[in-house]
C-alpha positions as CSV (number, residue, x, y, z in Angstrom):
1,X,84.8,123.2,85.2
2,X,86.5,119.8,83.7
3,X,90.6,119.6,83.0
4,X,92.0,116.7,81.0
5,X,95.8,116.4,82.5
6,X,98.1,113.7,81.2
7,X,101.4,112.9,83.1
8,X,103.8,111.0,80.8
9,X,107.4,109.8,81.6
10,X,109.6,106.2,81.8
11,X,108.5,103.2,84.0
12,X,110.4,104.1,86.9
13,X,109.9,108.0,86.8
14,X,106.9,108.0,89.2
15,X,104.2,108.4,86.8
16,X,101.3,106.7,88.9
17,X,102.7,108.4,92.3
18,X,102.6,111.6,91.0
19,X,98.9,111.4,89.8
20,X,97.6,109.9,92.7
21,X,99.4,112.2,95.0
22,X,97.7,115.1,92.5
23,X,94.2,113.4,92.5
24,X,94.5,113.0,97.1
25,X,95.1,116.7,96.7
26,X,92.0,117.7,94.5
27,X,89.4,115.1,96.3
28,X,91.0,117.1,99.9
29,X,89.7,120.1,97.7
30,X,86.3,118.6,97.2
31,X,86.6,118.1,93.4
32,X,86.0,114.7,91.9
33,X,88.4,113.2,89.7
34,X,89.1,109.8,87.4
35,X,92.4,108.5,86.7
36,X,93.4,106.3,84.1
37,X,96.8,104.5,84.0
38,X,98.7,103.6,80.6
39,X,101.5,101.3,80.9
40,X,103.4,99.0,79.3
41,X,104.6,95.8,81.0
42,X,108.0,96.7,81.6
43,X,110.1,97.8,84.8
44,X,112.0,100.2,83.7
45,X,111.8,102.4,79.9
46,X,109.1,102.3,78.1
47,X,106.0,105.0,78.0
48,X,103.9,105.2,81.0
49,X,100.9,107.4,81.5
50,X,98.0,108.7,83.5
51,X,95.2,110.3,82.3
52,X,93.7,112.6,85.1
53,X,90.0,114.3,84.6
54,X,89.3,116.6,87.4
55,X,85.4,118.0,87.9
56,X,83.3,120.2,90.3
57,X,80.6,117.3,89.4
58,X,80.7,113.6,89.1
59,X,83.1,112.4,86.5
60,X,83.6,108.6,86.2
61,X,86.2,108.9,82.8
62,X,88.2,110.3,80.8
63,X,88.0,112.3,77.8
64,X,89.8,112.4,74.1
65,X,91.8,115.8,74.6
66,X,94.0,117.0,77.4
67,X,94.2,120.6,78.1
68,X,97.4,120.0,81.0
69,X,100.0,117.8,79.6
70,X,103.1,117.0,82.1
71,X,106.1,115.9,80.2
72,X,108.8,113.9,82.8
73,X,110.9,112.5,79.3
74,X,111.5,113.9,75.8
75,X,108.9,111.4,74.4
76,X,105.7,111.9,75.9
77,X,105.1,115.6,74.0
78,X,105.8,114.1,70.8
79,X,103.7,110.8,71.4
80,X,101.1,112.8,72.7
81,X,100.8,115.9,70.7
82,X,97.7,115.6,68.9
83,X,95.5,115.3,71.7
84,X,96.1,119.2,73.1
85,X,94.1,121.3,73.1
86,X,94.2,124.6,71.0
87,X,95.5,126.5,74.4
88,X,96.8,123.1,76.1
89,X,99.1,124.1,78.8
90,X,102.6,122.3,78.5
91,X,104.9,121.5,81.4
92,X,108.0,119.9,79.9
93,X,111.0,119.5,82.2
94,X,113.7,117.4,83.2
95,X,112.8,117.0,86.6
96,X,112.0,114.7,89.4
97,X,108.0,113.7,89.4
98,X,107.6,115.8,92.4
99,X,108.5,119.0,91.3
100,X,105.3,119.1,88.9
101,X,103.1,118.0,91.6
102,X,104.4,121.3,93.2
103,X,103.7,123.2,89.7
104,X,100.4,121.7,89.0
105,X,99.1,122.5,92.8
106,X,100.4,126.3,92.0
107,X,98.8,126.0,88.7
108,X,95.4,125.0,89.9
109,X,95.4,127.6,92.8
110,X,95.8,125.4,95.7
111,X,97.7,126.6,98.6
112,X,101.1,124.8,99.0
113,X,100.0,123.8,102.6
114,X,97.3,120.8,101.3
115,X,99.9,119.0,98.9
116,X,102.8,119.0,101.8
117,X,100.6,117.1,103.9
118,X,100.0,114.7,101.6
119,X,103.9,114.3,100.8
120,X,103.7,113.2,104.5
121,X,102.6,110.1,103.0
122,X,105.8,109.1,101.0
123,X,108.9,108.6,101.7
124,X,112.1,110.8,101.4
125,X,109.7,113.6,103.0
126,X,112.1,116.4,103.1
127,X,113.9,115.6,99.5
128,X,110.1,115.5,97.6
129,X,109.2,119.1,99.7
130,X,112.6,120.3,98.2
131,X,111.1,119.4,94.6
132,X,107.6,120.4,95.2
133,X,109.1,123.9,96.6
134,X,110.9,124.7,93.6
135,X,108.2,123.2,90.9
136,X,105.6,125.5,93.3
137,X,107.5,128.9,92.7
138,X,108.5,128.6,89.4
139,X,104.7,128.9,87.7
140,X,102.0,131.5,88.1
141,X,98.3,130.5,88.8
142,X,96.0,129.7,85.9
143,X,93.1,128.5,87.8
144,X,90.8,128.8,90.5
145,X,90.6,125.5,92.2
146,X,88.9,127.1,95.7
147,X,87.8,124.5,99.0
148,X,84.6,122.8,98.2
149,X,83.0,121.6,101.0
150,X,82.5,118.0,100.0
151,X,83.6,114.8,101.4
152,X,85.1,112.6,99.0
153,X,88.0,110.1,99.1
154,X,89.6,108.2,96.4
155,X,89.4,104.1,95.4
156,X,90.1,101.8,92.6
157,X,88.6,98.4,92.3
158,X,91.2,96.1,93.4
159,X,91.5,97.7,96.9
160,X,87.3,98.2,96.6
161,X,87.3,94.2,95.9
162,X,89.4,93.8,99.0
163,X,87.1,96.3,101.3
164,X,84.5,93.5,100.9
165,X,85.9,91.0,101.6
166,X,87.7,92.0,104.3
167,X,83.5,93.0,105.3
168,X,82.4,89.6,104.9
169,X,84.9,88.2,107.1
170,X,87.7,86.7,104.8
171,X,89.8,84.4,107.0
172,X,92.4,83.5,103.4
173,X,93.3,84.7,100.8
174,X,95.5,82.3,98.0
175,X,97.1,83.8,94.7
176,X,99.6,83.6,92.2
177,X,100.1,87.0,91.1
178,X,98.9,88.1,87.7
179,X,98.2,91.7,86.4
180,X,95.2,92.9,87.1
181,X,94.1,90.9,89.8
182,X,97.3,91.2,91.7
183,X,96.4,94.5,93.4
184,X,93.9,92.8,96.0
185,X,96.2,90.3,96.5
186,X,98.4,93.0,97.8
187,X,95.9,95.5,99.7
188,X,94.9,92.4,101.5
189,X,98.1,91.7,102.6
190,X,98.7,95.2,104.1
191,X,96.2,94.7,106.0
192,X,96.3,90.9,107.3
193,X,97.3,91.1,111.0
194,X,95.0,93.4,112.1
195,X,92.1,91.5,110.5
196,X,93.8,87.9,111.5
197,X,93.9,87.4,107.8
198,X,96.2,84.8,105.7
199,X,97.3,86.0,102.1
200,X,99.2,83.1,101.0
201,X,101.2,83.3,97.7
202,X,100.8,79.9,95.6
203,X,102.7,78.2,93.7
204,X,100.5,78.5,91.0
205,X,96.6,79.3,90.1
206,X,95.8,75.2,90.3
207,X,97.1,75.6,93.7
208,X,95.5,78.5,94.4
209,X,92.3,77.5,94.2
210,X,92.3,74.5,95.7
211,X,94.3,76.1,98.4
212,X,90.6,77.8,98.6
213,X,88.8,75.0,98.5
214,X,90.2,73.1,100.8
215,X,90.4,75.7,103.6
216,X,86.8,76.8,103.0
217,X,85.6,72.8,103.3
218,X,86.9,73.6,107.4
219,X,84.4,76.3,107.2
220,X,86.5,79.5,106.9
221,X,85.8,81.8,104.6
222,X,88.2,82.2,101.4
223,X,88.7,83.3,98.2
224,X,91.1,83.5,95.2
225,X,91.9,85.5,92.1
226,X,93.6,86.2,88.8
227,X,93.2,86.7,85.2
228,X,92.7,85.1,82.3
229,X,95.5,82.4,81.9
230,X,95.5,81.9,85.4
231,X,91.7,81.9,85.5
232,X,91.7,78.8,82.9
233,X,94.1,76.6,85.3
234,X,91.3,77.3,87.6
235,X,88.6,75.7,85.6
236,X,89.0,71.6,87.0
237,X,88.7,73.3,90.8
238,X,85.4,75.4,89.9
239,X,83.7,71.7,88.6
240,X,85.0,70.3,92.0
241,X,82.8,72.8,93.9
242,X,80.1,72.4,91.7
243,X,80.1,68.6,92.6
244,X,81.6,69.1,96.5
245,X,79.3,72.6,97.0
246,X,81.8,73.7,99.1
247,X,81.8,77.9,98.9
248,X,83.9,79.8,97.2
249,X,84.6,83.2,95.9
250,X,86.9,83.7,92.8
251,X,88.2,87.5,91.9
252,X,88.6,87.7,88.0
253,X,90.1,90.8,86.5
254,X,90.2,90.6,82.7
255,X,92.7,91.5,80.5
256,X,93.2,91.1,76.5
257,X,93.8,88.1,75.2
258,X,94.2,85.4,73.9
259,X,96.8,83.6,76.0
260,X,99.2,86.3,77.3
261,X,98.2,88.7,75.5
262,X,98.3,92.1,76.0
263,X,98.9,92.2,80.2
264,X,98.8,95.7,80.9
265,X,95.6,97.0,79.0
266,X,92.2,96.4,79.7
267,X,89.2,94.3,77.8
268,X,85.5,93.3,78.9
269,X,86.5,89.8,76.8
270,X,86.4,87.1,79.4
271,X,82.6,87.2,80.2
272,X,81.9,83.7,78.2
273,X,85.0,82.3,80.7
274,X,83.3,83.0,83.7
275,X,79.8,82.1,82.6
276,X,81.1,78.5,81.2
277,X,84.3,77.3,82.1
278,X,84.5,74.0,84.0
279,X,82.9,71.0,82.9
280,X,79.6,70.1,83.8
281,X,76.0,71.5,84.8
282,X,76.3,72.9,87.8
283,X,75.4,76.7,89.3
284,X,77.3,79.5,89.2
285,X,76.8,83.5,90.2
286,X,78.9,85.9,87.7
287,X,78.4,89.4,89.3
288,X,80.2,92.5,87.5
289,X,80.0,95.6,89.6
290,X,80.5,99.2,87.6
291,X,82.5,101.2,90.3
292,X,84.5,101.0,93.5
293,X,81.4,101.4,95.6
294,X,79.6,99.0,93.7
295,X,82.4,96.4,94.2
296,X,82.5,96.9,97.8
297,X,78.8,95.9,98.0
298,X,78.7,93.1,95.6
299,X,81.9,91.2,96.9
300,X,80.3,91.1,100.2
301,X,76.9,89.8,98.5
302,X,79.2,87.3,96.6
303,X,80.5,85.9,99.8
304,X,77.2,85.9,101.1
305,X,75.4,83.8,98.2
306,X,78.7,81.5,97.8
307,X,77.8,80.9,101.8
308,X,74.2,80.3,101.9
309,X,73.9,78.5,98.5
310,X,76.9,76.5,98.9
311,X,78.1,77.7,95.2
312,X,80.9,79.6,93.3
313,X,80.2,83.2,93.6
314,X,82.8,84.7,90.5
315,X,83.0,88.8,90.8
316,X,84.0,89.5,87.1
317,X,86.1,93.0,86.6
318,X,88.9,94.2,84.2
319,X,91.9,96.4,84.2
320,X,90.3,99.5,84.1
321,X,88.0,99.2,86.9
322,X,90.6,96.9,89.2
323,X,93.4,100.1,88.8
324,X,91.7,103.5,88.2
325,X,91.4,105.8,90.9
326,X,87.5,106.7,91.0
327,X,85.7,109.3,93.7
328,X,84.1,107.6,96.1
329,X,81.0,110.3,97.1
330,X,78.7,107.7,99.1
331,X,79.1,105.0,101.6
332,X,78.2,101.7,100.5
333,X,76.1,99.5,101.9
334,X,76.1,98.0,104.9
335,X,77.7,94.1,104.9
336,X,75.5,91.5,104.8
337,X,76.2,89.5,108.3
338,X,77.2,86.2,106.7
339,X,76.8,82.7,108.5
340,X,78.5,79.8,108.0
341,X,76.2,76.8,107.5
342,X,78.1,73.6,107.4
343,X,79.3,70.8,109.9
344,X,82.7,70.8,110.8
345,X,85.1,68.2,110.5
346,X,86.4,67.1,114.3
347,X,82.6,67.6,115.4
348,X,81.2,64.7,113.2
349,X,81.6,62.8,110.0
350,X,81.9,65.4,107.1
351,X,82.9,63.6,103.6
352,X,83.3,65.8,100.2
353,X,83.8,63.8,97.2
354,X,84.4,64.9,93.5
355,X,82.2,62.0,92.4
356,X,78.8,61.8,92.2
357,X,77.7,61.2,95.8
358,X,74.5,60.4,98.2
359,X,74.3,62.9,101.0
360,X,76.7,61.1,103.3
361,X,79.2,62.2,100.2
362,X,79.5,58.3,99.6
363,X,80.7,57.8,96.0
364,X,77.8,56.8,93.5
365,X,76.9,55.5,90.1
366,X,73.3,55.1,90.6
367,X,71.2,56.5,87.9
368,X,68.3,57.4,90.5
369,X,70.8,59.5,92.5
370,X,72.7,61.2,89.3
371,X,69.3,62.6,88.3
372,X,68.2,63.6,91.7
373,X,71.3,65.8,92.1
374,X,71.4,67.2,88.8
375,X,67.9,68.5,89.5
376,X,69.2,69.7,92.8
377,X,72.0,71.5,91.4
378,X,69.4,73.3,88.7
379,X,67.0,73.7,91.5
380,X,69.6,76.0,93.4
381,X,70.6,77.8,90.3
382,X,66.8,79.3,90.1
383,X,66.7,79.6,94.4
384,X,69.6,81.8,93.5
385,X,68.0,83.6,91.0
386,X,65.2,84.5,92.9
387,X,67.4,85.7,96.1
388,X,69.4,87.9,93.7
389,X,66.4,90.1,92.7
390,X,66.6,91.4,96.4
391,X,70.2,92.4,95.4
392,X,70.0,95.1,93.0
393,X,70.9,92.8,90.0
394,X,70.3,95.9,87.6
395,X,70.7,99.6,87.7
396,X,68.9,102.4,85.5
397,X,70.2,105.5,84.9
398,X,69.3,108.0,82.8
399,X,65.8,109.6,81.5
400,X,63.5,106.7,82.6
401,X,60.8,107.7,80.2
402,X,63.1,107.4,77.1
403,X,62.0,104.6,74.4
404,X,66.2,104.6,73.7
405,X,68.0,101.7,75.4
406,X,71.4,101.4,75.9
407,X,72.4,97.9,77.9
408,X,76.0,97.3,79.1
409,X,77.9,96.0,82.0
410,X,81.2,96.3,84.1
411,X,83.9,99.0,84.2
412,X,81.8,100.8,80.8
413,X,78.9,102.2,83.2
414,X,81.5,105.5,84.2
415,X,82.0,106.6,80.2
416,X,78.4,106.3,79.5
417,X,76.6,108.0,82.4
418,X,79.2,110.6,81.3
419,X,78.7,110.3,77.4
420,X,74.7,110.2,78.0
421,X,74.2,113.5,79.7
422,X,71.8,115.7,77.6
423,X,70.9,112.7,75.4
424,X,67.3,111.1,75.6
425,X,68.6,107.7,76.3
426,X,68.5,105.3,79.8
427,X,71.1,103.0,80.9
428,X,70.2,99.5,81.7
429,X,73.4,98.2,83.7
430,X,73.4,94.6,84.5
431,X,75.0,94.1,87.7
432,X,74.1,90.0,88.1
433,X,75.2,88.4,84.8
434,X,74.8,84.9,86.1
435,X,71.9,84.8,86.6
436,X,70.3,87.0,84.5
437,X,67.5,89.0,85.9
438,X,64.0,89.2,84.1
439,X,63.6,92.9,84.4
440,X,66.4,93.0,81.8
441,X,63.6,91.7,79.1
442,X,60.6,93.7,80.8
443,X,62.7,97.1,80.6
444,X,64.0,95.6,76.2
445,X,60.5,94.8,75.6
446,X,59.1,98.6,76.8
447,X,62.2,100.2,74.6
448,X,62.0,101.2,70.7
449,X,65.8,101.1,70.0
450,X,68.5,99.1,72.0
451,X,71.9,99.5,71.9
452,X,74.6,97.1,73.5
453,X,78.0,98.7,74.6
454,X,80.7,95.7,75.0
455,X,84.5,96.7,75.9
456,X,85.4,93.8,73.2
457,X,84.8,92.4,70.1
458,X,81.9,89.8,69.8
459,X,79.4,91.0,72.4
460,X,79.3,88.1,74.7
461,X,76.6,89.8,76.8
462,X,74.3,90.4,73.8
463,X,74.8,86.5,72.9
464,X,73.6,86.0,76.8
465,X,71.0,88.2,76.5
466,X,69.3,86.7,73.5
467,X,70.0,83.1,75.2
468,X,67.9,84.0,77.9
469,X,65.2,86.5,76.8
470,X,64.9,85.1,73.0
471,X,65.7,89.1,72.0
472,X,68.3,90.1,69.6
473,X,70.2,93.3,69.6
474,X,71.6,94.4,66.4
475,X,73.0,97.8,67.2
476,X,76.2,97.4,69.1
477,X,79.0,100.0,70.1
478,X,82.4,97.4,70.4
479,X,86.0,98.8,71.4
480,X,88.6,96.1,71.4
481,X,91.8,97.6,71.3
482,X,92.8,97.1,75.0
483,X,91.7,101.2,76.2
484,X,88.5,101.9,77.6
485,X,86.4,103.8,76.4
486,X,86.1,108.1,76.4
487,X,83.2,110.0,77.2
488,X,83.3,112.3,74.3
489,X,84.2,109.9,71.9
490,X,81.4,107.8,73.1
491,X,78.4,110.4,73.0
492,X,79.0,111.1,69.4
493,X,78.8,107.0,68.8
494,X,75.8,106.9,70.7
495,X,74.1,109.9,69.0
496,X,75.4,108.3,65.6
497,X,73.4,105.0,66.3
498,X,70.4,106.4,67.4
499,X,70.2,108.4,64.2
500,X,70.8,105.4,62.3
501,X,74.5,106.2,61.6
């Protein structure tokens, strides 16, 4: 069983609350779920939405048509209309958001009881029963939504990103806020005194991240994060750890661009700013994780390699996986214990210079020296290349005899493990971007077709790909226009290029 239900109403109308509360519900139920937020970047007005898929089996998107559509305002019928289904189920009111959480629990056939313990978790308890009460008695039951008896719980990437590093033992945490990235900025904070944690608010992203810098040269462990204006003030600071090799850890949650943008919606098109920006030569790890779970694990493996290679460890996301609500089914991994490996200031001479520098970090301009650390500095960038193929830097999914390819990265691995079941086709996900793995040529060169799935418009990873394995790939599934992609859409592009449509 799989329902499409889209909530639609004003910023302001409790859109998000009233999906998640839905979603806590259905997970309590032991049904998985996916939910996708619309909105536009305004307080108040506008059209918000959130596109809820509910399964009895592992769902990681959404889907073209809705067969539940919850109407809060008089616009979101009209703007919606054409994606109901032929016996789509309408709930149009003027009502508060709660009393269609109490509708939709009635409508699904769950007992009253599991969504009024979860109203427990808002405020104005007894005013949001009163809704849920009268949304609950006046709809009959359409389905059967009975107790599974799985344990699942819901996450979204931002909080995910924070789990990790909260795991590895983050000590600060500096930002300026910026949509996506803001959302781990704020979990962490929620949760700084009990894990003797400082989230300090900068005064801007320069700041920021040499707030990071400067606290992680003391030897605690920090990290900072934004998007992609904010990102590029960052770019001088990521070359002045490249030269210092002082750790850090940078969160960056893409958005469209260029410049501001489009702030709200979602785009896989920052790749080529995390692989290059800063000037210099100098090594870098770029790791993208697919899923919640996923980014739980590879923060903490971030940390770790930003710790014992003395580098800049970037964890590279976007909208749609830093704010959609995903099933979490499986523990991660257990965190890496992570040491810190440096000499202390107070204890004994410690000197970190953004010039080129001898190992007592005295400034230099001898030639000798310049190329001994430059060969250093490439040195480490393979040491680190050889330590990630003990971290999972790929993932394959999918029929692993198949001669059909399909290669992608980042928040697209949950539409196609949906949009490839029942097609003879494996999934190559590249986890470590930076560097790039050599089973990624080993598993192109044993394939007959290849197709690249980018959430953008000129397929930076299939420019990195050919830069490092010498391989093209000319068939390429692009979506650019700031949504992510749907399942259902997406199996018939997939079927249409590996029949040569």
């Amino acid at each position: 069983m799989k329902l499409n239900v889209l909530f639609g109403g004003k910023a302001g109308q409790g859109i998000n609350i009233l999906g998640h509360i839905l979603a806590e519900v259905l997970v309590k139920q032991g049904y998985y779920i996916f939910q996708s937020r619309d909105y536009q970047s305004l307080i108040r007005g506008g059209h918000n939405f959130n596109v809820l898929t509910i399964s009895d089996k592992p769902v990681s998107s959404n889907e073209s048509k809705i067969d539940i559509l919850v109407s809060i305002d008089s616009k979101t019928l009209e703007i919606h209309k054409s994606k109901l289904k032929e016996n789509a189920i309408i709930l149009q009111e003027e009502k508060e958001n709660m009393y269609f959480a109490g509708q939709l629990v009635k409508l699904l056939g769950i007992e009253f009881n599991i969504l009024e313990e979860e109203l427990k978790n808002l405020r104005n308890f007894d005013e949001n029963l009163a809704y849920s009460t009268e949304g609950y008695n006046s709809i009959e039951k359409k389905f059967n939504f009975q107790k599974q008896q799985l344990k699942l719980s819901i996450l979204d990437g931002n909080k995910a990103a924070a789990q990790g590093a909260l795991n590895s033992g983050i000590n600060f945490y500096f930002a300026y806020p910026m949509t996506p990235a803001t959302g781990i900025m704020n979990e962490l904070a929620s949760k700084q005194i009990e894990n003797n944690l400082v989230v300090f608010q900068s005064e801007s992203e320069i700041a920021a991240v040499n707030s990071a810098l400067g606290v992680s040269f003391t030897g605690a462990r920090a990290m900072t994060g934004s998007s992609g204006g904010g990102f590029d003030l960052m770019a001088e600071a990521l070359s002045l750890q490249g030269q210092t090799e002082i750790p850090l850890v940078v969160y960056l949650a893409s958005r469209p661009g260029p410049s501001t943008g489009v702030p709200t919606y979602t785009s896989q098109a920052d790749l080529n700013a995390a692989l290059y920006s800063g000037h210099g030569e100098f090594p870098r790890i770029v790791v993208a994780p697919g899923d919640p779970k996923e980014t739980i694990e590879k923060t903490n493996e971030a940390f770790y390699l930003a710790e014992k290679f003395k580098t800049l460890s970037i964890i590279l996301t976007d909208k749609h996986l830093a704010e959609s609500e995903y099933t979490l089914s499986e523990q991660p991994n257990p965190p890496i214990q992570i040491k810190t490996q440096r000499a202390l200031p107070g204890k004994q001479i410690v000197k970190s210079s953004s010039y080129e520098h001898d190992e007592n970090g005295l400034t230099t301009e001898s030639p000798e020296l310049a190329i001994k650390n430059a060969e250093s500095r490439i040195k480490k960038q393979n040491q680190i290349k050889k330590e990630i193929e003990n971290l999972h830097p790929i993932k394959m999914h999918g029929n692993q005899n198949s001669k059909n390819l399909i290669i992608s990265w980042g928040s697209t691995k949950g539409a196609i493990l949906d949009a490839i079941q029942g097609i003879d086709a494996k999934f190559l996900q590249i986890i470590y971007i930076q560097p790039l793995s050599e089973k990624v040529k080993e598993e192109m060169q044993k394939s007959s077709k290849i197709i690249l799935i980018e959430n953008n418009s000129t397929a930076p990873l299939g420019d990195w790909i050919t830069q490092n394995t010498g391989m093209e790939i000319k068939n390429k599934i692009l979506k650019y226009d700031g949504s992510p992609f749907l399942s259902n859409e997406l199996n018939k592009q997939i079927q249409g290029a590996l029949n040569g449509k």
